[in-house]
N, C-alpha and C positions, 0 to 999 in steps of 0.2 A: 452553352454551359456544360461541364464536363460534369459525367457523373460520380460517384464514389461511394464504394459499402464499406463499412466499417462491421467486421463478425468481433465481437466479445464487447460486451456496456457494462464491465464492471472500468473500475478505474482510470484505466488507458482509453478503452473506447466513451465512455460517458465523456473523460473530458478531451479529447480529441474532438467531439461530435461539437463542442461549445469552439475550439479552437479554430476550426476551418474557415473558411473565407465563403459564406454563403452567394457572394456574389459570383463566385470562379465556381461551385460544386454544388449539384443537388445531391443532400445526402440521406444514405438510407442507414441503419442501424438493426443488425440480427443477434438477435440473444435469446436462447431458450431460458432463458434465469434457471438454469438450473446447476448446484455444485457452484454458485458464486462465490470467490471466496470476499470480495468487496463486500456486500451484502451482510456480509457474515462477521466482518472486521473492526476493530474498532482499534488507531493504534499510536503510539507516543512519537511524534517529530521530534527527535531530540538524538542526532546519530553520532554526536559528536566525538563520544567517548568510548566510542565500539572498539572491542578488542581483537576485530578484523584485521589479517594484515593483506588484505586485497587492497592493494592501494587508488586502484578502478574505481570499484567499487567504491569506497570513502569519498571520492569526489565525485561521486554522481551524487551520492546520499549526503554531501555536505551539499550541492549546491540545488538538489531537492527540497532539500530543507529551506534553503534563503530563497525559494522559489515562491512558495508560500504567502508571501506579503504581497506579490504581485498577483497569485493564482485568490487571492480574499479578494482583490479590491473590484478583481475581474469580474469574478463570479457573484460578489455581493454575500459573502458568507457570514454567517450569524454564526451569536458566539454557541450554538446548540448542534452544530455541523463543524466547525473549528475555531479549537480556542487559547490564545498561548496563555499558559496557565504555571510552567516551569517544571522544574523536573529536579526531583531530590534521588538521589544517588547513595544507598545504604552500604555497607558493606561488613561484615563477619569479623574479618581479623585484619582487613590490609587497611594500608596508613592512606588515609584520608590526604595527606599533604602530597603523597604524590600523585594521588588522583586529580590534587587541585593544580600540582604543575604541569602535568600533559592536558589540564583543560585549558590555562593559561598559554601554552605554547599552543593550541589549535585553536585556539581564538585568535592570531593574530590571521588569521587566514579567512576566520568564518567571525565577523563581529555580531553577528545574529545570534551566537549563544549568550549575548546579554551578559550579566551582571554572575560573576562567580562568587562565589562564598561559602566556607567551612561553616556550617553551623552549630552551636551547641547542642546539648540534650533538652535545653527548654524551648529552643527555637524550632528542633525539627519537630515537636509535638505540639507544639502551637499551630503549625502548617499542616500537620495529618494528626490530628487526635487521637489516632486510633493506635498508632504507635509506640512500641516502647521507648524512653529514652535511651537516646541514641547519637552521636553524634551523625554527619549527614554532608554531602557537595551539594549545593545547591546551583541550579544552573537557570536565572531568569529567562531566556529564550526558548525552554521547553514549551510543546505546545501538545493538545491532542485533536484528534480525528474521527468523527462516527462515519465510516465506509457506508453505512445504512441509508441516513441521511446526508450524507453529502452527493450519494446518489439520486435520491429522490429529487435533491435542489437543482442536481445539473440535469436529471430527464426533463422538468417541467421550463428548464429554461430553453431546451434545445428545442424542445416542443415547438417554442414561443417563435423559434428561430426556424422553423418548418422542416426540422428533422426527422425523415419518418420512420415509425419504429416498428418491428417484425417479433414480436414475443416467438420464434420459431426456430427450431435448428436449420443451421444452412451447410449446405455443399458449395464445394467453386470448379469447375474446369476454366482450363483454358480454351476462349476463343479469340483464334487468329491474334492479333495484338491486341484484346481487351479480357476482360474476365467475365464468366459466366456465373451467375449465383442461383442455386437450385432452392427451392424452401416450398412445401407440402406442394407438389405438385405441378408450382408454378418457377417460370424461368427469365431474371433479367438480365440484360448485362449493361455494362459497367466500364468506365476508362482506368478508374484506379483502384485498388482494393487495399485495405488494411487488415492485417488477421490479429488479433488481443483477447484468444479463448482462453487464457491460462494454460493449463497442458492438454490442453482440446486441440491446443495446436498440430498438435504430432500427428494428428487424425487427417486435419485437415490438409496440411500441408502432403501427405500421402499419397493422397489425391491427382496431384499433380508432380505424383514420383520425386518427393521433395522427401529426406529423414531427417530427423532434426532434433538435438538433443535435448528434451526435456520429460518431464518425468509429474504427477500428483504427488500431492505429500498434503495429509489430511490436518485441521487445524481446529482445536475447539477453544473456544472460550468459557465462562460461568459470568453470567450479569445479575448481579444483585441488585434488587431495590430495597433500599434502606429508609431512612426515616434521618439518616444524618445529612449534617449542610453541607454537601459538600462542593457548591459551588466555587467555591476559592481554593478549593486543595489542590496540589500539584498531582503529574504524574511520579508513579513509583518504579526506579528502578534496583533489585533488590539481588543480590550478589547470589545463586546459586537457587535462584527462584524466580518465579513467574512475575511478569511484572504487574503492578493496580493502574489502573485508570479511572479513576475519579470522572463522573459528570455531572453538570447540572441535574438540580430534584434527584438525588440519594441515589443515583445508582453507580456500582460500582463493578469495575469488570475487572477478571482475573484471566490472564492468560499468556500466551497461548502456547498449546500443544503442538509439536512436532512431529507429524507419524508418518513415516517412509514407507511404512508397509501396509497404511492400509487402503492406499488408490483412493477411490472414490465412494466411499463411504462415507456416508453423513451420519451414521446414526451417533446416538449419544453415549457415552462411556460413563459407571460406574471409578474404572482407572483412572479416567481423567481429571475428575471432581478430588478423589483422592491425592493422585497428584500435586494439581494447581492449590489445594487447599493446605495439605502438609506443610508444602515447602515455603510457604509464607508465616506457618505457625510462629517459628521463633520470631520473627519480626516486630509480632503483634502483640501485644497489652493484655487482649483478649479476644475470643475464638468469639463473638457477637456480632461479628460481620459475616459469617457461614452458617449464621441459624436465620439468617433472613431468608423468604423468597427468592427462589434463583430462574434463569434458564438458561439452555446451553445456546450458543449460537455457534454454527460448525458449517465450513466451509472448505475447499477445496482446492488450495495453493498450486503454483507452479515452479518447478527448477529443476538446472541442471545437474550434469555430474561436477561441475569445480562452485557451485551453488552463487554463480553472477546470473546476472541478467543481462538480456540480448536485443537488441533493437536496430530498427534499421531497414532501408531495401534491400531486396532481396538482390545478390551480386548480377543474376543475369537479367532481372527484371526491374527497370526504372518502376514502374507502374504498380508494382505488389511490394509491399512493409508488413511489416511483422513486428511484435515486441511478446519476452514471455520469460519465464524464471525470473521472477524480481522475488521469488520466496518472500520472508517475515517483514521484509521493507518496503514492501507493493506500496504502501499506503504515502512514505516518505518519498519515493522513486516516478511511481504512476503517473504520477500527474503535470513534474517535469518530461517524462519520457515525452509523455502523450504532445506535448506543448511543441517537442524538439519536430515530432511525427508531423506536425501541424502545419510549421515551417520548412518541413521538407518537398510538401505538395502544395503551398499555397504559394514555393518561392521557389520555384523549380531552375529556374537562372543559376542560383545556389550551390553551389559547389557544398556541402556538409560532410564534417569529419568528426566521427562519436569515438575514433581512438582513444581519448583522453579519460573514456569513460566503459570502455570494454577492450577484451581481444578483436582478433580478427570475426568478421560476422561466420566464415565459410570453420572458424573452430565449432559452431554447432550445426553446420548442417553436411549434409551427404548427397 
């Protein structure tokens, strides 16, 4: 049996660590939890209507998305870790019918964004109360995410599955054709390795005189507990503002933040609360949702300079993969990626081509 570590258990590594072939690989798992931004995330499946014109990128994140029904049935997901709950689509001044025709022309491609519909002002405040009347797209195939807990669900089942796990920071050199893994003191080695630190990467990859374009970019959220039902409410996505995410038992999350300069910084902002809270103002009926109870959850994203994501072996190394910059769509992306990573080393016969879903691997590295 061949061995394999896997460095980074936020989204990519937790579900890789579920994906692998435990009869081909005993595997280990190293994460300092620290700067997670999984952890930290909580986020809306619903990419369909992005005004990205990476065209890559759109079909990774379109078929991230339709991945999801297979990645529930997998893992056994409860509706409190994910849950398609649909997704209303606000906007300020622009015409609602041609938002409904580029959803209709990308659904013939993605039938998983369900049921489209123009709603009125009594319909969209029926489905989020808290709202002004307003007309609204409604998209039935939206769904949400807790990074927190869907974490939680895939350590205990990798557990189950005799994964074992390093709460530790790690190093790698290379030895001779396998990889070495350094962690407080002690040193294993390994046939395969996978690196998934977010932009821990850059560090690691150093290491083995490897540079590699990626970059932190800090991310807060505001999670509210409220007292509202808002079990049945959609996600919100809201024209020139933060988006809502609605969960089970009243809590409500507002975010997230984009900060390019502040690396790895966790602390919490004052700006930020201001921010995320402002720009939802006009949205809202009444400011009653921002005198509740809050906390921040703030974590520590990855990306590059053309802001895609990267995955894949490494060109001279069958045996070393990496994946990293999935930025604000980690959550929609990760766990397809993870899946592809999985079939890479469980199907090694496999010839695999992720063109269809990046550039070239060697545009981020040196």
């Amino acid at each position: 049996m061949k061995k394999i570590a896997i460095i980074g258990g936020g989204i990519i590594g937790m579900t890789l660590a579920n994906y692998l072939d435990t009869d081909k690989f005993e595997i280990s798992l190293f994460d300092d939890e620290k700067n997670q931004a999984t952890k930290a995330s909580a986020g809306i499946i619903s990419p369909w209507l992005s005004k990205r014109r990476n065209q890559k990128w759109y079909q990774l994140a379109k078929d991230g998305a339709a991945f999801f029904e297979k990645l529930k049935t997998d893992f056994d997901l409860t509706d409190e870790v994910y849950e398609k709950c649909g997704t209303l689509f606000l906007r300020k001044n622009s015409d609602l019918e041609e938002l409904e025709k580029l959803a209709l022309e990308r659904r013939k491609n993605a039938p998983e964004m369900g049921e489209i519909k123009v709603l009125s002002k009594e319909e969209t405040v029926s489905l989020f109360p808290l709202l002004k009347p307003s007309e609204s797209l409604y998209l039935s195939g939206g769904a949400r995410l807790d990074g927190k807990a869907y974490l939680a669900h895939l350590k205990k089942r990798s557990q189950a599955r005799g994964v074992k796990f390093f709460a530790e920071r790690a190093t790698i050199l290379k030895a001779d054709e396998k990889w070495e893994i350094v962690h407080q003191g002690e040193s294993d080695v390994v046939d395969d390795l996978v690196l998934c630190p977010g932009p821990a990467l850059k560090e690691l990859l150093s290491e083995i005189g490897v540079d590699v374009d990626v970059r932190p970019q800090k991310g807060q959220l505001l999670s509210f507990k409220t007292d509202f039902d808002t079990k049945d409410w959609p996600v919100l996505f809201l024209e020139g503002a933060a988006d809502i995410i609605p969960f089970q038992e009243g809590e409500i999350l507002i975010g997230a933040t984009h900060e390019n300069e502040k690396g790895w910084d966790l602390s919490e902002s004052e700006a930020a609360f201001f921010d995320l809270t402002e720009g939802i103002k006009p949205y809202f009926s009444e400011s009653k949702l921002i005198e509740f109870p809050y906390h921040y959850r703030v974590g520590t994203r990855a990306y590059s300079a053309d802001f895609s994501p990267f995955f894949g072996p490494h060109p001279a190394f069958s045996s070393l993969a990496f994946a990293s910059a999935l930025g604000s769509s980690g959550l929609t992306t990760g766990p397809y990626i993870a899946y592809l990573l999985a079939q890479y080393f469980n199907h090694p016969e496999t010839k695999w081509d992720y063109s269809i879903y990046q550039k070239d691997i060697n545009t981020y590295l040196k």
